[in-house]
N, C-alpha and C positions, 0 to 999 in steps of 0.2 A: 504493500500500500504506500509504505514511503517513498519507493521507488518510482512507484508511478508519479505520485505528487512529484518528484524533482525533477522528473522530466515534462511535467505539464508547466513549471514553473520555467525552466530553462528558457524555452522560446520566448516568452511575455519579457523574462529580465533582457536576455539579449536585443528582444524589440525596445526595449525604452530607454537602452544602453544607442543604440542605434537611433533613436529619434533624438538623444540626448545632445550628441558627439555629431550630427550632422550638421551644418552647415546651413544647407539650405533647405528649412523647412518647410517654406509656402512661397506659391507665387505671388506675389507682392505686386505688381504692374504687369498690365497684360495689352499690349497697342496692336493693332490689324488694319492696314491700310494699301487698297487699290493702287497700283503703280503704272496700269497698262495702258492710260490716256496722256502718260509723260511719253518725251522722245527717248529712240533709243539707247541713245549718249545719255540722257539724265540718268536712266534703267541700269544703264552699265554701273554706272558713277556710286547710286547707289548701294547694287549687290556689290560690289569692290570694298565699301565701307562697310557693308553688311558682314562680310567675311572676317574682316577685320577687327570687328568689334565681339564677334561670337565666341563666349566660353570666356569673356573678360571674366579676372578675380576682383573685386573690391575689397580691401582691409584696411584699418586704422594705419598701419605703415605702410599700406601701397595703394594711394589715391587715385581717382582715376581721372584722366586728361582728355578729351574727344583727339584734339589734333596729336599730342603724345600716342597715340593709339591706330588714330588712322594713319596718322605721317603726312610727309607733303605731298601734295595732288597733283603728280604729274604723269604724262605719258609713259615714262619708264618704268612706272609704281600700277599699270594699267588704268589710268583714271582719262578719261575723254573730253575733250571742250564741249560745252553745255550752257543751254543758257542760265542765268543764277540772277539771284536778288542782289544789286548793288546801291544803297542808297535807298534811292528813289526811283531807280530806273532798272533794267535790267538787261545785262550782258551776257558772253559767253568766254566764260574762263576755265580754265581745268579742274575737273571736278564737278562742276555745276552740277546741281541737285540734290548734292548731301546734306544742305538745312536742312530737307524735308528729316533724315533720319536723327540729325541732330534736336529737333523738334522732339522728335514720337519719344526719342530717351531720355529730350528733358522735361518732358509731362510726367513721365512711367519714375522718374529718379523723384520726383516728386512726392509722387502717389507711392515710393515707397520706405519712403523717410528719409532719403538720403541728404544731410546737408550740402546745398549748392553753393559754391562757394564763387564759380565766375559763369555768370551767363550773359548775353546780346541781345536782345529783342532787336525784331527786325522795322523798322522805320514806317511799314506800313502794311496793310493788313495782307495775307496771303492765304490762298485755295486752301493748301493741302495742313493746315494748324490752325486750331482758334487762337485767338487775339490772347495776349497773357501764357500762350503757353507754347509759343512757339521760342526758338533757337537759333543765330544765325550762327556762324563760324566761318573764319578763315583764318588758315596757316601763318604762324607767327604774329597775327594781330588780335584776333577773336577766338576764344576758345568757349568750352562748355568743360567744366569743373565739377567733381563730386565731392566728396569728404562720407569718410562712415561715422555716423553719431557715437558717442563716448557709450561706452559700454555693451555694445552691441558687438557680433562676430564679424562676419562677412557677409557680401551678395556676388551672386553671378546673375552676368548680363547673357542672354540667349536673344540671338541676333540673326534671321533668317532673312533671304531676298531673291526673288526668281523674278522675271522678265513681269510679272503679273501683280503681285503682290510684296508687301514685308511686314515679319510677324515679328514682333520685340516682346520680352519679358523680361521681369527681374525679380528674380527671387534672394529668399532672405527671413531674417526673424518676424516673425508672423507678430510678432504684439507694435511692429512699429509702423504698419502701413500708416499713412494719413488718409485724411479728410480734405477735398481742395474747393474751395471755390473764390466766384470772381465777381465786379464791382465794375461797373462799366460807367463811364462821366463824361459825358458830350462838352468839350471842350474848345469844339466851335465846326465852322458850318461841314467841313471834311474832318475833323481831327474827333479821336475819343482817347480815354484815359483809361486803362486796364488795370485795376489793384488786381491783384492774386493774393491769395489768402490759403496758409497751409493751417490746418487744426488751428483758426482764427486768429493766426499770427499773419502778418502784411511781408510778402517773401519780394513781392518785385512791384513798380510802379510803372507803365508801359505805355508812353506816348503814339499813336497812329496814325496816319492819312487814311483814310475810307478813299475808295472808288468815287469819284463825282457820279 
């Protein structure tokens, strides 16, 4: 009888031993977004970043960088001239299209507690990110920034992208996802004012052009 009892106990203890000691227990941020109506240079640009960013670690001593991580966007690195958001206007530089992924991880880094320590908002509102929670980046001048909150383990970034679509998650300690929302301020006849709000703290203040 005792025999049996230590074996009905083994598996339970090794399961909680096993849930205890792992890493990443929940998925934390989960983003799913249409790619097939961009050109096929953005599509490239982005699964190129996609690749790159997948099976990222985040830890307390190893923060995580967007451009440290994808690198510089050039033809050599497979990256294609594209059009991209500059300013105000919009051009075609190498790489173009990878805000859109910079966007989706920095909604999902959000929504998963991670402290953001350097983000861009982009000057004026775009398709494929609402307002407040969109990303922009470029190499050596704009990055996207995480940090892991004190007392917490790690997260892994899981970063997918085919010709169609891109699926982003981030998993992680399950008691830290957030809460997010947003505050919109018409600040005149094209312009609005985007507060973001994490668990009713004020995380960014984000000036816009609207479409006339």
């Amino acid at each position: 009888m005792k025999k049996n009892y230590l074996l009905f106990l083994l598996p339970v203890a090794l399961g909680l031993v096993y849930l205890w000691v792992r890493p990443y227990q929940a998925e934390l941020a989960h983003a799913h977004l249409p790619i097939s109506q961009l050109s096929k240079q953005q599509r490239t640009n982005i699964q190129v970043a996609a690749a790159k960013l997948d099976k990222t670690v985040i830890t307390l001593d190893r923060p995580f960088s967007f451009n440290d991580k994808v690198g510089p966007r050039t033809f050599e690195r497979g990256f294609l001239a594209a059009p991209t958001y500059v300013g105000n206007s919009t051009q075609t530089t190498e790489g173009g299209g990878i805000c859109l992924v910079a966007s989706l991880l920095y909604k999902a880094g959000l929504e998963a507690g991670l402290d953001i320590t350097e983000r861009h908002g982009h000057s004026r509102t775009i398709s494929s990110s609402l307002p407040g929670f969109d990303a922009t980046v470029n190499y050596g001048h704009q990055d996207l920034k995480f940090a892991v909150p004190a007392k917490t383990t790690s997260y892994l970034i899981s970063c997918k992208a085919d010709p169609y679509s891109i699926d982003l998650k981030i998993y992680g300690d399950p008691q830290v996802k957030a809460q997010l929302s947003r505050k919109f301020v018409q600040t005149g006849p094209h312009e609005i004012r985007v507060l973001t709000y994490k668990q009713d703290k004020l995380v960014s203040s984000d000036d816009y052009k609207t479409k006339r």
